[in-house]
C-alpha positions in Angstrom: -88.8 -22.4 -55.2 -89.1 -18.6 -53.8 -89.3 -18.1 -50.1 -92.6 -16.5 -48.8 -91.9 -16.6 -45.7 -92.2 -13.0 -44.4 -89.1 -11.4 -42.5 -86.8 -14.6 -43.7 -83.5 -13.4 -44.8 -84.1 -14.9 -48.1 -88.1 -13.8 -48.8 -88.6 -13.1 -52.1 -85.4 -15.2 -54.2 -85.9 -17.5 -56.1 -84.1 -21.4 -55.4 -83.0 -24.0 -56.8 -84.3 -27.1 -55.5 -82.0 -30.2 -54.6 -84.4 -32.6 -53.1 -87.1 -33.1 -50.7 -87.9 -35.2 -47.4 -90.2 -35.5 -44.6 -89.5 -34.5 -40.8 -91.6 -34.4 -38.1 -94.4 -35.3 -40.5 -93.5 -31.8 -42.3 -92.0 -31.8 -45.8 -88.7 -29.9 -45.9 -87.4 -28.7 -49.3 -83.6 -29.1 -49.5 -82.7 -26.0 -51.6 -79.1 -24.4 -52.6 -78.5 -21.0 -51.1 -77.0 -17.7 -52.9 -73.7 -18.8 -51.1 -74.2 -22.2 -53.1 -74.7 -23.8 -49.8 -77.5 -25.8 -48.8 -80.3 -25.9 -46.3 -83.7 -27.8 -45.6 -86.3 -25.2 -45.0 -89.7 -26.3 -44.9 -92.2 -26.3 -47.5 -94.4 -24.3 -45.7 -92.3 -21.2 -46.3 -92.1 -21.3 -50.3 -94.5 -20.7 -52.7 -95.1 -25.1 -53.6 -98.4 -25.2 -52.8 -98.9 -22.0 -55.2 -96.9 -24.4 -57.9 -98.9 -27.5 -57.0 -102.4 -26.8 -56.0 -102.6 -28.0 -53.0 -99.9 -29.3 -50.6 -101.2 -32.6 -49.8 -100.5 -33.7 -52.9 -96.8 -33.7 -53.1 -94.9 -36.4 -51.9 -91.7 -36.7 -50.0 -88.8 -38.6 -51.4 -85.8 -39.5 -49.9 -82.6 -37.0 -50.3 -79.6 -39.2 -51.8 
């Protein structure tokens, strides 16, 4: 996923995605970080609704 969020540190790279969930009735993309670390940032600030269509189609799983 690439982070669109304007004046995040990480706007504009591209991530690789590790899993997905919802929180507070927002889905939260669990992605690895440059520094191979990882963080849940929500969906709203990547470009998956550009790669899906339309955001209320994709469903939240649990992380394992």
């Amino acid at each position: 996923m690439r982070i669109v969020r304007r004046g995040h540190a990480l706007e504009g790279q591209e991530l690789a995605v590790l899993g997905r969930r919802k929180r507070a009735g927002q889905l939260h993309l669990l992605l690895i970080l440059p520094c191979e670390s990882r963080s849940l940032i929500p969906a709203s600030w990547t470009d998956l609704h550009l790669r899906t269509g339309a955001r209320s189609h994709v469903r939240a799983e649990p992380l394992e």
